[in-house]
C-alpha positions as CSV (number, residue, x, y, z in Angstrom):
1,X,60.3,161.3,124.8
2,X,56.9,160.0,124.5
3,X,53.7,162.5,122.6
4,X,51.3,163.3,125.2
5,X,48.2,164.7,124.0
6,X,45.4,166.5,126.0
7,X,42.1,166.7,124.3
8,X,38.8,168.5,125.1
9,X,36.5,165.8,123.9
10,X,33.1,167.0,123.6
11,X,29.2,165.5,124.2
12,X,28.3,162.6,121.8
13,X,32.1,162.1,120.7
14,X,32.5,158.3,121.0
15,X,36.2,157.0,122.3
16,X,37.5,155.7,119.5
17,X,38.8,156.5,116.1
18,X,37.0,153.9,113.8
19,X,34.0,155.0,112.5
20,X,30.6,154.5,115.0
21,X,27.7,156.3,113.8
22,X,25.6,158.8,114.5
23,X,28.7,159.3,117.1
24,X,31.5,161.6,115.8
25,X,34.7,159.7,116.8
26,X,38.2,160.8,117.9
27,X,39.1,161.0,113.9
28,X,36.7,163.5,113.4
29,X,39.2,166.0,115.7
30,X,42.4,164.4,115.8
31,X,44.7,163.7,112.6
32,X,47.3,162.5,114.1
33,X,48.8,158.9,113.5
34,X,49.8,156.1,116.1
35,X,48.4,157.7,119.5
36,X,46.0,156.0,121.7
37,X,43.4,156.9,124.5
38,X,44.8,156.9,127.7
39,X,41.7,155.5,129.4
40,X,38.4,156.2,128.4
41,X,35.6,159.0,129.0
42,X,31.9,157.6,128.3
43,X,30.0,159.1,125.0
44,X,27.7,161.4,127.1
45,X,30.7,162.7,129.4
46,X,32.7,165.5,127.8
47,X,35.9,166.9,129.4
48,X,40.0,165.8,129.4
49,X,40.9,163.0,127.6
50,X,44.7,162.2,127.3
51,X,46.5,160.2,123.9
52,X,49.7,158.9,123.6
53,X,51.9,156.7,121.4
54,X,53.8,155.4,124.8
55,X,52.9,152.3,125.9
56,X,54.1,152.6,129.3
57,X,52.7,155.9,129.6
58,X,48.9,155.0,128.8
59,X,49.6,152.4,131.0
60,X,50.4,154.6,134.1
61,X,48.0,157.1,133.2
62,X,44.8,154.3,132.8
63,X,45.8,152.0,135.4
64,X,43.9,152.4,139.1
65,X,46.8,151.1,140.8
66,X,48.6,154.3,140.1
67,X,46.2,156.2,142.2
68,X,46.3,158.9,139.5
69,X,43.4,161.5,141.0
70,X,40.8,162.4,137.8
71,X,39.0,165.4,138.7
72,X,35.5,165.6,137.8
73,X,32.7,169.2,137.7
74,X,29.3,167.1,138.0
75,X,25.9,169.1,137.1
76,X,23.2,166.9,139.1
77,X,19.5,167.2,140.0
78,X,18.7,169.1,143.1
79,X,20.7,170.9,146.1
80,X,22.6,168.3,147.8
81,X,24.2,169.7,151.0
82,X,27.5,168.8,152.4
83,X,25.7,166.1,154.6
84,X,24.2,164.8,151.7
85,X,28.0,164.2,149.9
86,X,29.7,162.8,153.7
87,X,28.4,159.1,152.2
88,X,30.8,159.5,149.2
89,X,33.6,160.4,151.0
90,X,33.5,157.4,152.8
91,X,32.9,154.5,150.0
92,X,29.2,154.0,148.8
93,X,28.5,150.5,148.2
94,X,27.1,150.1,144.3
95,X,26.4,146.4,144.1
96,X,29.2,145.4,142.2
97,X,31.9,146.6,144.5
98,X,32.3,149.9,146.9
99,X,34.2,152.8,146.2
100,X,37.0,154.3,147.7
101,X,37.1,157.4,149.7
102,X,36.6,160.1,147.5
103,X,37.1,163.8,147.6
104,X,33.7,165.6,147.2
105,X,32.6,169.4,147.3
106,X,30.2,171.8,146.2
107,X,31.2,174.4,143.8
108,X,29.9,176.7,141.9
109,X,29.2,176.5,138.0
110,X,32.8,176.3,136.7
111,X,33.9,179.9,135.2
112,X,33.9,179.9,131.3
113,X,32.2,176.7,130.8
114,X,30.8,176.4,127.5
115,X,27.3,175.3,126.6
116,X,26.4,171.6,126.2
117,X,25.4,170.6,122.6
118,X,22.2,169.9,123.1
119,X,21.5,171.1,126.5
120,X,20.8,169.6,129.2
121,X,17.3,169.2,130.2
122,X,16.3,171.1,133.3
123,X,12.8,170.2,135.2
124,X,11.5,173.7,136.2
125,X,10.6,173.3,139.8
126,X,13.9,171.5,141.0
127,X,17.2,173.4,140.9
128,X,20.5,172.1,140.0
129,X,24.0,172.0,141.5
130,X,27.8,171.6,140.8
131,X,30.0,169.1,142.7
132,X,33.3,168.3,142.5
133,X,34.5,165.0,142.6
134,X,38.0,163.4,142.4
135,X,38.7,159.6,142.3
136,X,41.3,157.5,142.0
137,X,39.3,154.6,140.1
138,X,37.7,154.5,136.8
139,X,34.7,151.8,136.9
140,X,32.1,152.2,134.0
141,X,30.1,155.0,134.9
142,X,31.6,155.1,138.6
143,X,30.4,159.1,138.7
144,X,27.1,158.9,137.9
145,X,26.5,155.8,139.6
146,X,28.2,157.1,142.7
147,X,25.4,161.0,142.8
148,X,22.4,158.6,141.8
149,X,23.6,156.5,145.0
150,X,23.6,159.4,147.9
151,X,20.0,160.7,145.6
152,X,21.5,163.3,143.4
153,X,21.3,162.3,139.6
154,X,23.8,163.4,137.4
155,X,22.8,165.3,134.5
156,X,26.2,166.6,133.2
157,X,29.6,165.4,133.7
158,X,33.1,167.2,132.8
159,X,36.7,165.8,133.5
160,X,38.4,169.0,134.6
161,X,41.5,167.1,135.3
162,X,43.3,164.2,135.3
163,X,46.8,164.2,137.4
164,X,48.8,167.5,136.6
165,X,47.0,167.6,133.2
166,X,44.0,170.4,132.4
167,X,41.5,171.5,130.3
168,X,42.7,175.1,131.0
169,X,42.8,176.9,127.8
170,X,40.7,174.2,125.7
171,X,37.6,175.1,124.0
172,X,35.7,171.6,123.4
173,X,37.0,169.7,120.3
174,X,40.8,171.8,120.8
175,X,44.0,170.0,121.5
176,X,47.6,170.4,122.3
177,X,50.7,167.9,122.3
178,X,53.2,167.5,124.8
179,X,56.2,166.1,125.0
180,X,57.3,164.6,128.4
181,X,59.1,161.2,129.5
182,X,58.0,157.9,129.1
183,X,58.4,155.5,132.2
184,X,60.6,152.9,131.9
185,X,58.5,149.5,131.3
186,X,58.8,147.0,134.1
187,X,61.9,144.7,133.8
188,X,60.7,141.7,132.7
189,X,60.6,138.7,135.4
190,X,63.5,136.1,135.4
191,X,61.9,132.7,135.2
192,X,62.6,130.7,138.9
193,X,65.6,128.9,138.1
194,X,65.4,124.9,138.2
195,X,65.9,123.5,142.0
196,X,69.1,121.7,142.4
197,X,68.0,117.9,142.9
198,X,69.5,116.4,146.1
199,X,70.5,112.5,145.8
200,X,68.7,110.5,148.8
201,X,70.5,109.6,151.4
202,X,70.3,105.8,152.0
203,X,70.2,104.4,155.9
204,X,73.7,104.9,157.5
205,X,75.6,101.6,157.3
206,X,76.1,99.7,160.3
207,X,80.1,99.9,160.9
């Protein structure tokens, strides 16, 4: 059984556990040896972010070909409408590559969310809006590049999900360890065996 372990990593908190100041690091809320992110949340993005000591497991958990759905609640600047969103759900090109299809929707401000530390700065004559947003890839930044794209910058971003695994019941900086199945690494790949070498077959003799 591998340790999984689901963490409510705040603003500012870096994504590492080696020192990095003025960031706070993973050490300053997790004392607990020989686990490793699962992927990676930027500095200025709070939310889920998953540990584990199983190789194979942060393997399937980080890695895009797994399709694993991250679900994220995005604060951004303005009132988009649904029309607004239609571009994301069909790929938005972002220079470097286009995104897949995602799944977007408006929401409203997620129940029992907790204050940002500092808060975010609001511009008095344009209001603000929640989106949901789940994706199956993880390029740097991918979320806020993806609002800024349709018009819509973000201002706060929370992963709410990642898979089966929640923040339900996690105050920011709170844990708690699970213990679940590692996947079996991939067999290893027999080297291609040497070809069998065929003698030449000289001109028939004339009988």
């Amino acid at each position: 059984m591998a340790r999984l372990i689901l963490l409510n990593k705040p603003y500012g908190v870096i994504c590492q556990f080696s020192p990095s100041p003025p960031h706070q690091s993973l050490a300053d809320y997790l004392d607990v040896p020989d686990v490793y992110p699962a992927g990676r949340l930027d500095t200025d993005s709070e939310g889920l972010l998953l540990l584990t000591d199983s190789g194979a497991l942060q393997a399937r958990i980080a890695d895009p070909k797994h399709k694993l759905p991250k679900t994220y609640w995005v604060q951004v600047d303005g009132a988009p409408g649904d029309a607004d969103l239609e571009p994301l759900r069909c790929g938005v090109d972002l220079g470097d590559f286009v995104t897949k299809p995602a799944q977007v929707r408006v929401i409203a401000e997620p129940p029992g969310l907790w204050p940002r530390t500092p808060p975010v700065r609001f511009r008095a004559a344009i209001p603000t809006s929640w989106v949901e947003i789940i994706i199956a890839e993880g390029k740097n930044r991918q979320v806020r590049r993806m609002t800024a794209k349709v018009g819509f910058p973000t201002l706060r971003l929370i992963r709410a999900a990642i898979g089966e695994y929640t923040l339900a019941g996690l105050a920011p900086g709170q844990w708690h360890e699970l213990r679940v199945a590692a996947p079996k690494p991939p067999a290893p790949v027999a080297a291609p065996g040497r070809p069998k070498q065929r003698g030449r077959r000289g001109p028939n003799k004339v009988r």
